[in-house]
C-alpha positions in Angstrom: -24.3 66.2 7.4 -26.1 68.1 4.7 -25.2 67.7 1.4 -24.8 69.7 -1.4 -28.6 69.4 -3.4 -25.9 69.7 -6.4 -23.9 66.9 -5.6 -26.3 64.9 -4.6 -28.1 65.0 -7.8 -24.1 64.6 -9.8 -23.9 61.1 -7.6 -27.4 60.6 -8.8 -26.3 60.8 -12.0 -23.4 59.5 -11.6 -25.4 55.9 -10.7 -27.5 56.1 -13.1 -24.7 56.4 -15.4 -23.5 53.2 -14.1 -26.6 51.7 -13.9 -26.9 52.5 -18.2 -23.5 51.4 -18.5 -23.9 48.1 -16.5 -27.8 47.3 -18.2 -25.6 48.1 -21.8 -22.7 45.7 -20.7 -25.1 43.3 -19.8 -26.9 43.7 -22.8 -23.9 43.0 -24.5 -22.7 39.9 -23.0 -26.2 38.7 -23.1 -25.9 39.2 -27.4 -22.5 37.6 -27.5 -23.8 34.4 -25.4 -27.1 34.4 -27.6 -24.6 34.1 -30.2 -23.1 31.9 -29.4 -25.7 29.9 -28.3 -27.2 29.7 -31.8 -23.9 28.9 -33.2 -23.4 26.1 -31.2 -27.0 25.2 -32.4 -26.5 25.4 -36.1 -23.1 23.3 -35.4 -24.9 20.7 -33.8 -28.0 20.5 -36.6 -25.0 20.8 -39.4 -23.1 17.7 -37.3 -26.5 15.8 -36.7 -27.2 16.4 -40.6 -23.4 15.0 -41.2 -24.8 12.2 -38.9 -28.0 10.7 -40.7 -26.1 11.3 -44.1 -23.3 8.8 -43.0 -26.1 6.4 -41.8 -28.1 6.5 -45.3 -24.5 6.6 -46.8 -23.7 3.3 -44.7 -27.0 1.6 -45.2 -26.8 1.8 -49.2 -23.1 0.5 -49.5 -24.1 -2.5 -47.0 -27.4 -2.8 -49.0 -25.3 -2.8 -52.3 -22.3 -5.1 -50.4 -25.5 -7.5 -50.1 -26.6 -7.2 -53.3 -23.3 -7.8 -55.4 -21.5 -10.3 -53.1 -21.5 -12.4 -55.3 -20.3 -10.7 -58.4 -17.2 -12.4 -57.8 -17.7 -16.0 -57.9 -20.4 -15.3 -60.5 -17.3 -13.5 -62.4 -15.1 -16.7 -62.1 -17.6 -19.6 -62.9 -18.3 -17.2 -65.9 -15.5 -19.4 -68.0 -16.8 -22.5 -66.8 -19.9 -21.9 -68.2 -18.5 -20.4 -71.6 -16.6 -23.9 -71.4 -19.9 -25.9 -71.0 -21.6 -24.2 -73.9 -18.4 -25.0 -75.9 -18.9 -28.6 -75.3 -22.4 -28.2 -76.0 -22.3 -26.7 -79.4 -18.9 -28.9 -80.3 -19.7 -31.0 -83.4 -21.5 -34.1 -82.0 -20.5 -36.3 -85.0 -17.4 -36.3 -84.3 -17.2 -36.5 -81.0 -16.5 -39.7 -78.7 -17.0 -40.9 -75.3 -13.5 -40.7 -74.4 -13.4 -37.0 -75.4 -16.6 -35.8 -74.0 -15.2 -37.2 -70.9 -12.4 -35.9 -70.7 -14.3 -32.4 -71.2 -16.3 -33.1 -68.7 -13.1 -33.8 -66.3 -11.5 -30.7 -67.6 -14.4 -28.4 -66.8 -14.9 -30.1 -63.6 -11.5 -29.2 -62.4 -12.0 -26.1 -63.8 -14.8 -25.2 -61.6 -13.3 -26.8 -58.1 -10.5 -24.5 -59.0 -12.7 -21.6 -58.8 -14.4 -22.8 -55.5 -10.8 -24.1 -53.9 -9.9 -20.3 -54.8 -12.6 -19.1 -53.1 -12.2 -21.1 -50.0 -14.2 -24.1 -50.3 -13.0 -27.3 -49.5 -14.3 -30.6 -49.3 -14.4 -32.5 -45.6 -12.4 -35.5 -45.7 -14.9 -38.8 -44.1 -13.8 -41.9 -45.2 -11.3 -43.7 -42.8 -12.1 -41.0 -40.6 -13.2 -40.9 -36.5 -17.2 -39.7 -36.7 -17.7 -36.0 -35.8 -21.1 -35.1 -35.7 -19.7 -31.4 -36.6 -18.9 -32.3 -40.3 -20.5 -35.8 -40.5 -24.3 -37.0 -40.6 -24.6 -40.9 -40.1 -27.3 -41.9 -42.2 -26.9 -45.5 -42.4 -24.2 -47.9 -39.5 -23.0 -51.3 -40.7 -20.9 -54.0 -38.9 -17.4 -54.1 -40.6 -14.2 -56.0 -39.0 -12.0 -54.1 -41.0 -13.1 -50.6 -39.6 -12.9 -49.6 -35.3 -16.3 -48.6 -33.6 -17.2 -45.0 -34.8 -15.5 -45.0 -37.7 -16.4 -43.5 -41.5 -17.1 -46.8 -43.4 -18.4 -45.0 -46.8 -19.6 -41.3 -47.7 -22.3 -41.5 -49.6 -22.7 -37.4 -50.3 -19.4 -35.1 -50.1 -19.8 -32.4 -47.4 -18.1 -29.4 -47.7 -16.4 -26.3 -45.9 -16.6 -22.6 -46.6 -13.8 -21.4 -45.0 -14.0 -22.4 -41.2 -17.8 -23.0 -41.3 -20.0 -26.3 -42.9 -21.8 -25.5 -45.5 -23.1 -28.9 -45.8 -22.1 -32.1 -43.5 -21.1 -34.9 -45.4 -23.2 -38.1 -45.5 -21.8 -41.1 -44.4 -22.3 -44.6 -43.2 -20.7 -45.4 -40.2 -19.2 -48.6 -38.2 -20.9 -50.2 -35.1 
């Protein structure tokens, strides 16, 4: 089982070509996944970039969503006021109880208008069962005419905004 010094060395050579070829594969796959890898990585900085822009982006619009909520009530009572300083600077000589009254009455309708629109609305009490939800008893009474627990007389209006109490009203209520 000799071999031939000749071939020996060719199979040599042969395997070491294959060994070069294999290290230069692998030195190729290992540049394509580096690649890859640092793709991936600028991806991920662009989309975590993306990520803190959106947050800043968010935080100012729900810090200028606080800021100007009310712009639009402040935009509606803006007539009512332009009213008031009307019936302010109107000529007081001329002017008389019954018509500064019914002024008044105008702009006050005016402006419940406005907060109706908006969705306030007053809480009915009077006649009414006592609900410690909408109602505070300040003051109880003895009165035939009303049952036990009963809303004898409000003495403050209480009000809704929407479906939540902005302020209870006050009311006196029947023993």
């Amino acid at each position: 089982m000799t071999q031939d010094p000749s071939a020996a060395e060719e199979q040599v050579n042969e395997a070491a070509g294959e060994q070069e070829t294999a290290e230069v594969n692998w030195e190729q796959e290992a540049a394509q996944w580096k690649a890859q890898a640092e793709e991936h990585q600028n991806r991920m900085l662009r989309a975590m970039a993306d990520m803190d822009n959106l947050r800043r982006r968010v935080r100012k619009e729900q810090e200028d969503l606080a800021k100007y909520a009310s712009l639009k009530i402040v935009e509606e009572l803006l007539p009512v006021l332009d009213n008031f300083e009307r019936a302010l600077a109107a000529d007081k000589e001329s002017m008389t109880v019954e018509s500064l009254l019914e002024g008044v009455n105008m702009v006050y309708r005016q402006m419940v208008q406005v907060f109706e629109k908006e969705g306030l609305s007053a809480i009915e009490a009077q006649g009414k069962p006592f609900d410690p939800h909408v109602h505070q008893a300040v003051m109880q009474t003895q009165n035939p005419e009303f049952d036990s627990g009963v809303v004898v007389a409000e003495l403050q209006k209480g009000y809704m905004f929407k479906d939540r109490v902005v302020r209870p009203a006050m009311v006196q209520v029947n023993k």
